[in-house]
N, C-alpha and C positions, 0 to 999 in steps of 0.2 A: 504493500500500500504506500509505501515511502518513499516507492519507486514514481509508481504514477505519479503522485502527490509533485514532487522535484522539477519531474517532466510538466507535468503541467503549470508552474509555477513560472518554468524558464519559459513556456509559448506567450505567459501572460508578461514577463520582463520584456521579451523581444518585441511584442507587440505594443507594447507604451512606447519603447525606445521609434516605434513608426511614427509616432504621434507627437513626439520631441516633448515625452515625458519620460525624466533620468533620474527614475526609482534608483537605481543602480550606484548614484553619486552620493558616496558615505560622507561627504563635504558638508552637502546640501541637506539631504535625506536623513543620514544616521546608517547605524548595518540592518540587515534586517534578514530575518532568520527566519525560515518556516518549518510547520513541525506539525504532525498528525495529536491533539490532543489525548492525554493519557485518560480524561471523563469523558464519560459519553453525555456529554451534554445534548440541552435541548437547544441552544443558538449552532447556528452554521459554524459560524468561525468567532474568531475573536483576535485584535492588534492589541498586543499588553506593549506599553511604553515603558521604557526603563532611560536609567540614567540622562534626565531631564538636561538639556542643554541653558547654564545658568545665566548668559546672557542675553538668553530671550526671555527671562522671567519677567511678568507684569501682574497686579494685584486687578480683578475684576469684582466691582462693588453688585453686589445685587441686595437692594433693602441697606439692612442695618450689617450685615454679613458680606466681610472682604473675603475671597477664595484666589490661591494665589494659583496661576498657570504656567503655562511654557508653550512658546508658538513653536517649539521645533525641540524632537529628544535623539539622542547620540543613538538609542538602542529598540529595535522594533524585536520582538516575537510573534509572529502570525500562531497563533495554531487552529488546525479545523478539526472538527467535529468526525469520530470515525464511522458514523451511520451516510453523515455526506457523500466521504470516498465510494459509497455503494450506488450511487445518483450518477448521470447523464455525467460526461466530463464539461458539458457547456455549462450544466450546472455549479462543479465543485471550479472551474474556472472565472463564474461572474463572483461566487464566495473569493476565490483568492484576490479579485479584482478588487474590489468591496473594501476587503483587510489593506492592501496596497493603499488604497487613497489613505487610509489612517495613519499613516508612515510620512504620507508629507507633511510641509511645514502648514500648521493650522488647520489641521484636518484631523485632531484628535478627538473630537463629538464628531454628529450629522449636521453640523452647522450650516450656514452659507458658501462656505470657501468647499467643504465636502460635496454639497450639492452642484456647483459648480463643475467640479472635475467629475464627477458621476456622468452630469448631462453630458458632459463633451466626450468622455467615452463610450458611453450608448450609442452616441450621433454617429461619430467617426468610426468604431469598431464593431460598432452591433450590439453591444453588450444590453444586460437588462437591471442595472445595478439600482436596486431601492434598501430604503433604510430596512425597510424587515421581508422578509420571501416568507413564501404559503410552501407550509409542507406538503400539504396536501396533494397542490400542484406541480411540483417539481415532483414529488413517488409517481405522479400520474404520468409525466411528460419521460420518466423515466422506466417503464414498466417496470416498476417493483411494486408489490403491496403495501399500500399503507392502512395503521390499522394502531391507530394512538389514542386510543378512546378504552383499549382493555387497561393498560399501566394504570389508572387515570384514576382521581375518587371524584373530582369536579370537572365540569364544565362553564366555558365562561363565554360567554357571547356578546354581542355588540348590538342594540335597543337599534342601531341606525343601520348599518351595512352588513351587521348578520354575519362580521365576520367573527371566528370560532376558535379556541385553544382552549387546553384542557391542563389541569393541574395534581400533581398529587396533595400540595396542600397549599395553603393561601393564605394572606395576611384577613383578618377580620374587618378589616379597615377599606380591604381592595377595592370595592366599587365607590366608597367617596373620593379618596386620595388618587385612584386613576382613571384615563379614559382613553378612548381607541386610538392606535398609533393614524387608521387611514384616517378616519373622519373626524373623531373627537369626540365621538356619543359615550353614554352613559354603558359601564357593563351589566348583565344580569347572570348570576351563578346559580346552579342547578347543581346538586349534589346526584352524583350516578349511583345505580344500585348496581351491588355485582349477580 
């Protein structure tokens, strides 16, 4: 799997370097390491930042709470998700693509500057890069089975666009303090029987 993983990693390096985006330049960029996650987590991938570059440091006030940042760190770790590696390569490609944009400089949230380098890769390469991917769809685009609802003790749904994920357990609090990544509606949980 670390094989693929690698190989697929270096079509998506070659492929920015088309686009006169130079992931590759540990000057600019930082190093950046990819690597098959050791949990089987339920996100695709994940960009862990390490060793913060302290000349880019600046304090960002929100309210009464200062949070201090870095628009650029020396050190990336990509790792993906080992249920992914079993998806379409298009798929575990736009995940490595996704992790890549987080490695540049101010591209450690889904901010502005992220959204930015997303749409211009979609445009130019084809890609399908969003803040979050449907499982669902990707097992379907992929012929594997999906079937995420047995793990599961809830289900959590979206009042507006009906979109759906499922949880083994949940904060009590979940449906005031959050709301839908696509639309913004309100959630409703449903506890499953087994």
């Amino acid at each position: 799997m670390q094989e693929k993983l690698e190989k697929l990693y270096q079509e998506c390096l070659q492929e920015l370097e088309k686009v006169e985006i130079k992931i590759q330049n540990n000057e600019a960029v930082g190093q950046v390491q990819i690597a098959i996650s050791k949990r089987n987590n339920k996100r695709y991938g994940v960009c862990k930042q390490q060793e913060p570059d302290q000349s880019t440091k600046y304090i960002q006030k929100i309210g009464r709470r200062k949070i201090i940042k870095y628009q650029k760190y020396n050190k990336h770790l990509i790792e993906i998700s080992p249920w992914v590696m079993q998806l379409d390569d298009s798929i575990i490609k736009n995940t490595i693509m996704h992790e890549l944009i987080h490695c540049l400089p101010n591209c450690s949230d889904h901010g502005k500057i992220f959204k930015q380098y997303a749409k211009y890769i979609n445009t130019s390469l084809g890609y399908d890069i969003a803040r979050v991917g449907n499982k669902e769809q990707d097992y379907k685009k992929s012929n594997v089975e999906y079937d995420e609802k047995r793990q599961y003790k809830y289900k959590i749904e979206c009042k507006n666009c009906k979109q759906t994920f499922y949880r083994q357990r949940f904060n009590k609090n979940f449906t005031r303090k959050y709301r839908c990544g696509k639309c913004g509606g309100k959630f409703v949980v449903t506890e499953l029987t087994k």
